[in-house]
MITITOR-510334 format. One record per residue: residue number from 1; x, y, z of N, C-alpha, C in turn. Coordinates in Angstrom, 3 decimals. Layout:
residues N
<bami: NUM, n_u: X, n_v: Y, n_w: Z, ca_u: X, ca_v: Y, ca_w: Z, c_u: X, c_v: Y, c_w: Z> $
...
This chain:
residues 107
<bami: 1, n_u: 0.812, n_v: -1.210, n_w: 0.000, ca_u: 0.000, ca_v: 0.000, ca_w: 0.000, c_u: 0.852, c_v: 1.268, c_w: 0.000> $
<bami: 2, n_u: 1.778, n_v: 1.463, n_w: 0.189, ca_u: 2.987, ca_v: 2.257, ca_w: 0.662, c_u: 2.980, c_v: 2.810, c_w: -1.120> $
<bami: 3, n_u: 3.587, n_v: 2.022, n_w: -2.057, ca_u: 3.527, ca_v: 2.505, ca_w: -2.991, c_u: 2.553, c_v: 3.587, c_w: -3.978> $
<bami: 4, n_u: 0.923, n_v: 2.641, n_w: -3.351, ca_u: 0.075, ca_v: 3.748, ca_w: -4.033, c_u: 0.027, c_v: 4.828, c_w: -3.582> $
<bami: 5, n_u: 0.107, n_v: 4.861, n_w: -1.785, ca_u: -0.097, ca_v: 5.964, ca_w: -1.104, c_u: 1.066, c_v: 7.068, c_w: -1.812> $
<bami: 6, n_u: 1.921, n_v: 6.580, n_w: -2.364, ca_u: 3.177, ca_v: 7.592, ca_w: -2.256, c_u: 2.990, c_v: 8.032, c_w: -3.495> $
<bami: 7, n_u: 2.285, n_v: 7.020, n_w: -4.921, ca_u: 1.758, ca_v: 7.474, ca_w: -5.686, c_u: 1.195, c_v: 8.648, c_w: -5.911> $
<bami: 8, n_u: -0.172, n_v: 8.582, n_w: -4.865, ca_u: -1.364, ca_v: 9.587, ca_w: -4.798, c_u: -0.815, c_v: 10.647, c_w: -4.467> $
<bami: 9, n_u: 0.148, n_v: 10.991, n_w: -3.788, ca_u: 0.557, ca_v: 11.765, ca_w: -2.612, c_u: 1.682, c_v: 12.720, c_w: -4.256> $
<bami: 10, n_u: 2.233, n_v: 11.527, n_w: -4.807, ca_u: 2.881, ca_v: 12.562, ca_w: -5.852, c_u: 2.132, c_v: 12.756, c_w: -6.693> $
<bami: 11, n_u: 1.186, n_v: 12.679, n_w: -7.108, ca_u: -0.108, ca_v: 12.944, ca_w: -8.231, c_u: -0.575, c_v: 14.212, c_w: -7.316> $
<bami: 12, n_u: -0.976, n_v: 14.359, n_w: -6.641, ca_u: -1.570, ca_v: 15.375, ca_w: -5.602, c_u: -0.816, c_v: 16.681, c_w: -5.696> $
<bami: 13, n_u: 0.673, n_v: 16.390, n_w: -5.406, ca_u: 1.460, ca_v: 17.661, ca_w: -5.288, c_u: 2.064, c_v: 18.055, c_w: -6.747> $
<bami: 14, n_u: 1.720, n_v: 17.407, n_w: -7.464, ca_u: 1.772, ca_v: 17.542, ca_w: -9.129, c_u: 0.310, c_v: 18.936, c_w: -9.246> $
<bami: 15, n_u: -0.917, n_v: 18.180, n_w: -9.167, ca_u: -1.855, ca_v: 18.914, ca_w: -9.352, c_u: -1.588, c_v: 20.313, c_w: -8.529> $
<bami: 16, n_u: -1.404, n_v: 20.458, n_w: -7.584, ca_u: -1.623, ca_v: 21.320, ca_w: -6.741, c_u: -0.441, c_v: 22.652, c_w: -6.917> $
<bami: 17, n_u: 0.997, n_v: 21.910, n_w: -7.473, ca_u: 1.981, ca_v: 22.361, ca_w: -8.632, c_u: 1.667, c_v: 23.155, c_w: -9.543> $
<bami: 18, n_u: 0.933, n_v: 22.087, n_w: -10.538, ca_u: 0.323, ca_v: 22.835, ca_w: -12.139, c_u: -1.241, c_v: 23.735, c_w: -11.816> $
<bami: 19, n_u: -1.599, n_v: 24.050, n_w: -10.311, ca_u: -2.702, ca_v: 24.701, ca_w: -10.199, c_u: -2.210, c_v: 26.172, c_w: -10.243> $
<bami: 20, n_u: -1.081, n_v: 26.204, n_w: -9.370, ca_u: -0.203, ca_v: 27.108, ca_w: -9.013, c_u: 0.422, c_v: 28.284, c_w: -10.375> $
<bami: 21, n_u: 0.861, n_v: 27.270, n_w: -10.880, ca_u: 1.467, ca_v: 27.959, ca_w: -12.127, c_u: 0.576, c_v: 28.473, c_w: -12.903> $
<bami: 22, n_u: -0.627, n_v: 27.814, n_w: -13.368, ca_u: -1.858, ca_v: 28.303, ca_w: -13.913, c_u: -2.290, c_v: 29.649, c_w: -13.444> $
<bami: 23, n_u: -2.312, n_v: 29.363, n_w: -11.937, ca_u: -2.348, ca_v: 30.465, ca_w: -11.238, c_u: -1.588, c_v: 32.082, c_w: -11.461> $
<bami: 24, n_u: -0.281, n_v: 31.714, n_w: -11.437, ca_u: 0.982, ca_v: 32.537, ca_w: -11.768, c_u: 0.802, c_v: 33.136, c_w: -13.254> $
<bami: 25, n_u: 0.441, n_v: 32.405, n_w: -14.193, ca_u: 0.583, ca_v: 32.622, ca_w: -15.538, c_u: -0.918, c_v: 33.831, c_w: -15.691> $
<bami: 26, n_u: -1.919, n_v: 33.332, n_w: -14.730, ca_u: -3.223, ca_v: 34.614, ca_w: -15.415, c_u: -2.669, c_v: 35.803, c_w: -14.377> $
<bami: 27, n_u: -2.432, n_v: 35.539, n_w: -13.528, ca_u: -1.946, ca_v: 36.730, ca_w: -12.557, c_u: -1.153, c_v: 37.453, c_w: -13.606> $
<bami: 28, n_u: -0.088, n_v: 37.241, n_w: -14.073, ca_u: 1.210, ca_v: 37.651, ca_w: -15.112, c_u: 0.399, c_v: 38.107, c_w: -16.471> $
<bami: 29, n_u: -0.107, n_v: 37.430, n_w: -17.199, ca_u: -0.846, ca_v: 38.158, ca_w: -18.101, c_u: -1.845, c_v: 39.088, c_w: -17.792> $
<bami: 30, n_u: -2.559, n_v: 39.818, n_w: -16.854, ca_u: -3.466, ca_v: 40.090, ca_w: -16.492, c_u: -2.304, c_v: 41.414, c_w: -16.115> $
<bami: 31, n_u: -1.318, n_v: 41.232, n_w: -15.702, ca_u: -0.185, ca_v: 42.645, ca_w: -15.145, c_u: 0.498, c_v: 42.727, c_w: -16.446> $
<bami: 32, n_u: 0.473, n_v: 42.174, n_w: -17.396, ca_u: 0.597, ca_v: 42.603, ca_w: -19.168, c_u: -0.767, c_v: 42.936, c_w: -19.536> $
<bami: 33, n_u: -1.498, n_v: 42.773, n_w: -19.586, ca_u: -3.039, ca_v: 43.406, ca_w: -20.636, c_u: -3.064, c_v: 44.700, c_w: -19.600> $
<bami: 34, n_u: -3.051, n_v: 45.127, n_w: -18.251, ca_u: -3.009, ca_v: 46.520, ca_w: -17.521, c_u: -1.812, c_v: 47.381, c_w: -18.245> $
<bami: 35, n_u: -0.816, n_v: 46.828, n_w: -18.164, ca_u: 0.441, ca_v: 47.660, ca_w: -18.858, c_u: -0.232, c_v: 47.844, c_w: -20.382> $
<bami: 36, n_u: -0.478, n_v: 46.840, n_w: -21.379, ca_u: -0.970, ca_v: 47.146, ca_w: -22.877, c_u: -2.111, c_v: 48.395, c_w: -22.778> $
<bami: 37, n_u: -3.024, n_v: 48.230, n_w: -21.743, ca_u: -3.989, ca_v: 48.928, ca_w: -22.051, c_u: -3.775, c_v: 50.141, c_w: -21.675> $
<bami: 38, n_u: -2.714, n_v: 50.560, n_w: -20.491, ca_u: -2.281, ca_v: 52.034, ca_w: -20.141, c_u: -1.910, c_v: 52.210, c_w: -21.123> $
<bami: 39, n_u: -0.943, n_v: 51.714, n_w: -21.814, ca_u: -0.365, ca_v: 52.384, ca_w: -22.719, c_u: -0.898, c_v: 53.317, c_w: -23.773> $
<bami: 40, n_u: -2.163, n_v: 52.526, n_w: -24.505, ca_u: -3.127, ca_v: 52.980, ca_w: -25.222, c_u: -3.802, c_v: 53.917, c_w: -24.570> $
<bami: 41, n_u: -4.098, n_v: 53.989, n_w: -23.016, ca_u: -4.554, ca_v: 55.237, ca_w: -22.663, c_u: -3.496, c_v: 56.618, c_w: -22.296> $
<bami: 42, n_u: -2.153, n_v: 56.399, n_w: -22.721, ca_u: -1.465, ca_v: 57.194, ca_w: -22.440, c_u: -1.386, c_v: 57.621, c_w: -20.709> $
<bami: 43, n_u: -0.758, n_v: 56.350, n_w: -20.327, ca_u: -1.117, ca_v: 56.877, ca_w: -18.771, c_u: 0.094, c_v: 56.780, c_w: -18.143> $
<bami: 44, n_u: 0.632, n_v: 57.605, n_w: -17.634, ca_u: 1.720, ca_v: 57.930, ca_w: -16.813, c_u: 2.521, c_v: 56.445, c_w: -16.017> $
<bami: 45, n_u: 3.967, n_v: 55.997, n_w: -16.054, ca_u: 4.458, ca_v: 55.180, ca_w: -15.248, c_u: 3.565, c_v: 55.355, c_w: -13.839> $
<bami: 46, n_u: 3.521, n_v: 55.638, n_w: -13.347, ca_u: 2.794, ca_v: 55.325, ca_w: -11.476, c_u: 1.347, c_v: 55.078, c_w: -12.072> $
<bami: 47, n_u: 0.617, n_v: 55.620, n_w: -12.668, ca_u: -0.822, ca_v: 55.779, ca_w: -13.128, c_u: -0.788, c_v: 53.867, c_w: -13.983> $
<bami: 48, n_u: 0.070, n_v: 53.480, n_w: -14.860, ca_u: 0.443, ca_v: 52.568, ca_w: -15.390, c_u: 0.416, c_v: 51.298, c_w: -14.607> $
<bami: 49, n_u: 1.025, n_v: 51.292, n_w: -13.376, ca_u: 1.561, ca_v: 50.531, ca_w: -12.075, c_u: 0.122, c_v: 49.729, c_w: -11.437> $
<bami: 50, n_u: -0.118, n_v: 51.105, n_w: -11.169, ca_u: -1.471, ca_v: 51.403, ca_w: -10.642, c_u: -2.769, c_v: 50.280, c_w: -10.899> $
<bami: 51, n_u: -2.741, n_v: 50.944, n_w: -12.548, ca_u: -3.544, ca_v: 50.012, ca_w: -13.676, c_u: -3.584, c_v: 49.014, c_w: -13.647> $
<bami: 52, n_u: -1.869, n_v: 48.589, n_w: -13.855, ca_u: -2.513, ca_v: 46.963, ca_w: -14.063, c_u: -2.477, c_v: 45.884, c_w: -12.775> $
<bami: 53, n_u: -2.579, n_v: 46.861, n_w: -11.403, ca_u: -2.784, ca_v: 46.345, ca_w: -10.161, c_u: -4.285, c_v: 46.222, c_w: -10.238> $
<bami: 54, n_u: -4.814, n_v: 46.885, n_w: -11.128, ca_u: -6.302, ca_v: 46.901, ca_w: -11.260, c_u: -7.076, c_v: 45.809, c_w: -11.780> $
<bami: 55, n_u: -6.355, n_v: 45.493, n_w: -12.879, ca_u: -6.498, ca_v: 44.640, ca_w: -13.637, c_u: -6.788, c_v: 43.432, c_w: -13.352> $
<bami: 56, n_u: -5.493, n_v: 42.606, n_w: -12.484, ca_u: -5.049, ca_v: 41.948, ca_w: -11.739, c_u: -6.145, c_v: 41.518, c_w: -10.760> $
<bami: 57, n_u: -6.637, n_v: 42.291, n_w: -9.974, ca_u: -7.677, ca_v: 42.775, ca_w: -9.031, c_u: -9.403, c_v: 42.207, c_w: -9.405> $
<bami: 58, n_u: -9.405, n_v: 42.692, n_w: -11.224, ca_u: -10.962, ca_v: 42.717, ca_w: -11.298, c_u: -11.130, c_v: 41.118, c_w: -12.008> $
<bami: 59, n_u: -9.801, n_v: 40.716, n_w: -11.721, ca_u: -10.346, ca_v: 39.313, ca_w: -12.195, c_u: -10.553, c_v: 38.023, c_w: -11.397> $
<bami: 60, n_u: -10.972, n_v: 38.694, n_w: -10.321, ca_u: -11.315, ca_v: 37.981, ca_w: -9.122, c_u: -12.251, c_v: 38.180, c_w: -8.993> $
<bami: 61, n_u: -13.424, n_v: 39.126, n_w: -9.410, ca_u: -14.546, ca_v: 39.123, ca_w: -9.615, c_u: -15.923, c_v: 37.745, c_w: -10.228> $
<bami: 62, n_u: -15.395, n_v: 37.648, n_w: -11.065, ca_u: -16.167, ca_v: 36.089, ca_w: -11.282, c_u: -14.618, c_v: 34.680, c_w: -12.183> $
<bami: 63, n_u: -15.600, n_v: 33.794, n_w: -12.171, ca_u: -14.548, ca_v: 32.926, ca_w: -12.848, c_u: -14.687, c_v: 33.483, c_w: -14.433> $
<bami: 64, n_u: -14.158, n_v: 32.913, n_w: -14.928, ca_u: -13.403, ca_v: 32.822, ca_w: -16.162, c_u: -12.673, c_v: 34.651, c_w: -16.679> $
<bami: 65, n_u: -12.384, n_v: 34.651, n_w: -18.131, ca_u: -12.077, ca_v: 36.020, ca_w: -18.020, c_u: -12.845, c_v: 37.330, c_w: -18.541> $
<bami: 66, n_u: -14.090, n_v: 36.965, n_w: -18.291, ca_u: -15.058, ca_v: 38.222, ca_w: -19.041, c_u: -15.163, c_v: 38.902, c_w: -18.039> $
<bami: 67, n_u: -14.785, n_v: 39.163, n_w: -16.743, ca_u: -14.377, ca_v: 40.403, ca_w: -16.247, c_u: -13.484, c_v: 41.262, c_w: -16.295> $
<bami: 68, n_u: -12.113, n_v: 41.007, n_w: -17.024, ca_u: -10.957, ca_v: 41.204, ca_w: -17.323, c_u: -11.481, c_v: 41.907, c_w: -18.630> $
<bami: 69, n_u: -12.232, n_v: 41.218, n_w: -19.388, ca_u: -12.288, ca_v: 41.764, ca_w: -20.990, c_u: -13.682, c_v: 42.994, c_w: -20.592> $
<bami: 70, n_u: -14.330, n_v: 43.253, n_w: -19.955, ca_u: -15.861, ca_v: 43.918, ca_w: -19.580, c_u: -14.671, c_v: 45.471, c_w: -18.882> $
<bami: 71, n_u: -13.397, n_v: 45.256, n_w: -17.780, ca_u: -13.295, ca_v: 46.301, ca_w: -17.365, c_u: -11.766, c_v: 46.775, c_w: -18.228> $
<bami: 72, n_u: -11.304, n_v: 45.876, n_w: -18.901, ca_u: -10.401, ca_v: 46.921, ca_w: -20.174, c_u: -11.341, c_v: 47.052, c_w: -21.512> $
<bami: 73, n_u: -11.855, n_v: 46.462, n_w: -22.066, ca_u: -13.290, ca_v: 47.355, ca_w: -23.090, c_u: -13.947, c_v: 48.894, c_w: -22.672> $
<bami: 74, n_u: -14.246, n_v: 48.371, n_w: -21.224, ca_u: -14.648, ca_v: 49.697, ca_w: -21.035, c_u: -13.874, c_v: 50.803, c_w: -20.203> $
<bami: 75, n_u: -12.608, n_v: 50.842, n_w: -19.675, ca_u: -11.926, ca_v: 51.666, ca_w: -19.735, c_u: -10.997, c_v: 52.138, c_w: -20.586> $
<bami: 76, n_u: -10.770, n_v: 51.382, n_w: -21.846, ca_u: -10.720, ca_v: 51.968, ca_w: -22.971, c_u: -11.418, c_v: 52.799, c_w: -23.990> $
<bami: 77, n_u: -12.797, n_v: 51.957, n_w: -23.660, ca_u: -13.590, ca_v: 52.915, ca_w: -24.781, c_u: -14.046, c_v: 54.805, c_w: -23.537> $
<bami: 78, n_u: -14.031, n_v: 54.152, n_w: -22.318, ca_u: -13.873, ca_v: 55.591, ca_w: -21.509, c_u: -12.846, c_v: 56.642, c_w: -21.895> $
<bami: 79, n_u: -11.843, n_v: 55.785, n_w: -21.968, ca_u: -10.464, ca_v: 56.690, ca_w: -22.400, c_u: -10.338, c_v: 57.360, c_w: -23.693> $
<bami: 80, n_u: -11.618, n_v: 57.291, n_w: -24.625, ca_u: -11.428, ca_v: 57.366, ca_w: -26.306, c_u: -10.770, c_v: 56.540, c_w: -27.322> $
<bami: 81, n_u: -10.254, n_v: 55.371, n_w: -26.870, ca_u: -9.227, ca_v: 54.636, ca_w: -27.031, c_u: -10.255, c_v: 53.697, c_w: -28.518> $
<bami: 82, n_u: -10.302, n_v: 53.529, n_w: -29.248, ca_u: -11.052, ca_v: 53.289, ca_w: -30.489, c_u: -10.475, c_v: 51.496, c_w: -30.406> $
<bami: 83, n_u: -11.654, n_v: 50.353, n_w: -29.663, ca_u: -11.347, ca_v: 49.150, ca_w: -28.775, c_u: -12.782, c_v: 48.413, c_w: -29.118> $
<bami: 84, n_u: -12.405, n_v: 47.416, n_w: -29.807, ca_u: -13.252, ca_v: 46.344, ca_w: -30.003, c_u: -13.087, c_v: 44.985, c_w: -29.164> $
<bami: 85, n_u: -14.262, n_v: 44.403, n_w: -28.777, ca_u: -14.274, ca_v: 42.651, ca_w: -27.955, c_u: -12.950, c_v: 42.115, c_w: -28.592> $
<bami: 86, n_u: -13.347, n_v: 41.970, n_w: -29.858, ca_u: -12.234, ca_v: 41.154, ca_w: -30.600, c_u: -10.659, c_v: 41.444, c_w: -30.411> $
<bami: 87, n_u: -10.611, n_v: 42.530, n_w: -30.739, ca_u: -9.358, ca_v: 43.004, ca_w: -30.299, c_u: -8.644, c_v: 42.845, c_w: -28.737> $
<bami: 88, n_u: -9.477, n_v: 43.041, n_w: -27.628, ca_u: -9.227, ca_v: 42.540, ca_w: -26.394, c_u: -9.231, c_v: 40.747, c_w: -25.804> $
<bami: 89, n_u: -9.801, n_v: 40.398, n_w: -26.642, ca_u: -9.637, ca_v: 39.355, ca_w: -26.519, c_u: -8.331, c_v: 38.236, c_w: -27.529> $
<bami: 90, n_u: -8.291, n_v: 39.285, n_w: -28.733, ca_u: -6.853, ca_v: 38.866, ca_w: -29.214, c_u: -5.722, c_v: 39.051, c_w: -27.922> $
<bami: 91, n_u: -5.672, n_v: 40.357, n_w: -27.530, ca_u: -4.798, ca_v: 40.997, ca_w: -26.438, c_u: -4.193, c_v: 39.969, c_w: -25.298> $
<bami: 92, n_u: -5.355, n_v: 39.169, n_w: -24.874, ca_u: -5.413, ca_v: 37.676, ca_w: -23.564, c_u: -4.860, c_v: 37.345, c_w: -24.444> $
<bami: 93, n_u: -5.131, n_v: 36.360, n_w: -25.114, ca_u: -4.333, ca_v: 35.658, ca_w: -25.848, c_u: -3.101, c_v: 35.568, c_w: -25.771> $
<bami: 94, n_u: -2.478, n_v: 36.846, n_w: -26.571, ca_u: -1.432, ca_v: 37.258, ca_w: -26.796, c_u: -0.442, c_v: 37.185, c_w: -25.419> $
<bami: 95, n_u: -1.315, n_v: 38.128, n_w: -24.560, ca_u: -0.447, ca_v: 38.174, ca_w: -23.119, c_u: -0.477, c_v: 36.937, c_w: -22.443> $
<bami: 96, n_u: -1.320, n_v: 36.089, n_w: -22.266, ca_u: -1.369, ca_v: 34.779, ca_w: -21.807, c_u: 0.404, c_v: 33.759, c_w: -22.511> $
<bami: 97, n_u: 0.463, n_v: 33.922, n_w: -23.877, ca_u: 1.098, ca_v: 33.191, ca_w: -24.430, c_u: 2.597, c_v: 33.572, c_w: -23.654> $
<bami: 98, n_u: 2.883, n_v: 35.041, n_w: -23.861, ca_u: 4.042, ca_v: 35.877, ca_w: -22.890, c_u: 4.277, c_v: 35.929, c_w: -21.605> $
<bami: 99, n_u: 2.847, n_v: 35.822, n_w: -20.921, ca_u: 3.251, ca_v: 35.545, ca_w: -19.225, c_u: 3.659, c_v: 34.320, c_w: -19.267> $
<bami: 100, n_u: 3.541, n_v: 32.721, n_w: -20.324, ca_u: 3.706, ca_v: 31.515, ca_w: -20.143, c_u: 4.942, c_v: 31.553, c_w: -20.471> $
<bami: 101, n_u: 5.986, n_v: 32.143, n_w: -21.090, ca_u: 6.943, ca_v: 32.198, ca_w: -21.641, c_u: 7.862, c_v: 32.934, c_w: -20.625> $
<bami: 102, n_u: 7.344, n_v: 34.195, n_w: -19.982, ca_u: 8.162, ca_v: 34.451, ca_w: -18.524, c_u: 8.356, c_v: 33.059, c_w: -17.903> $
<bami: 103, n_u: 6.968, n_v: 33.175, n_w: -17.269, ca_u: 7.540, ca_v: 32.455, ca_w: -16.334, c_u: 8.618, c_v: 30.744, c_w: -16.324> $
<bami: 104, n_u: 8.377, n_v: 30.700, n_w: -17.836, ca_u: 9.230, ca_v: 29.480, ca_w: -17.522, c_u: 10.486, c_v: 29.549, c_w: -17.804> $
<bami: 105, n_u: 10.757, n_v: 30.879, n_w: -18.515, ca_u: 12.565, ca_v: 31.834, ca_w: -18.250, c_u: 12.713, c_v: 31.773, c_w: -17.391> $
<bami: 106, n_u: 12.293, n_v: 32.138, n_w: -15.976, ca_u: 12.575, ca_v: 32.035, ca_w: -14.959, c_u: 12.819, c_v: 31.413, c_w: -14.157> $
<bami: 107, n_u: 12.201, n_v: 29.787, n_w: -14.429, ca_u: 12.644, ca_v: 29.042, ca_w: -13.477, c_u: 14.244, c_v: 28.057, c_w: -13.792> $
């Protein structure tokens, strides 16, 4: 029994591993789509910072990421910033693919 237990036990801290990083990777893209989208609003380094602490923030609001895409749509189109669904949702994408690519430079 020793074996399965030690099995489960490394299957477990595997999952709980790759939950983590999943974790790490929307956090990280989510502090890239705040930086992309200041930018387009022309917003000051600290104002910038700020942002995509925001970002970061509103996607804890519900699961998946249509809160993320609902509050940069519309603080872009607030900003005058000329911003389509499509386009923000290319944006995830994009930043998703780059936070996955940090973080595994890093380790």
């Amino acid at each position: 029994m020793t074996t399965f237990d030690d099995r489960e036990k490394a299957f477990e801290a595997k999952f709980a591993h790759d939950q983590e990083f999943v974790f790490r990777v929307t956090a990280r893209r989510n502090r890239l789509l705040g930086q992309w989208a200041a930018a387009l609003m022309k917003l000051t380094p600290e104002e910038t910072d700020a942002y995509a602490k925001s970002v970061v923030q509103a996607d804890f609001e519900e699961a998946g990421d249509e809160d993320v895409v609902r509050k940069l749509l519309g603080d872009l189109i607030a900003a005058g910033v000329d911003m389509d669904d499509a386009t923000v949702r290319a944006a995830i994408n994009d930043k998703a693919i780059e936070a996955r690519r940090q973080l595994l430079e890093a380790l």
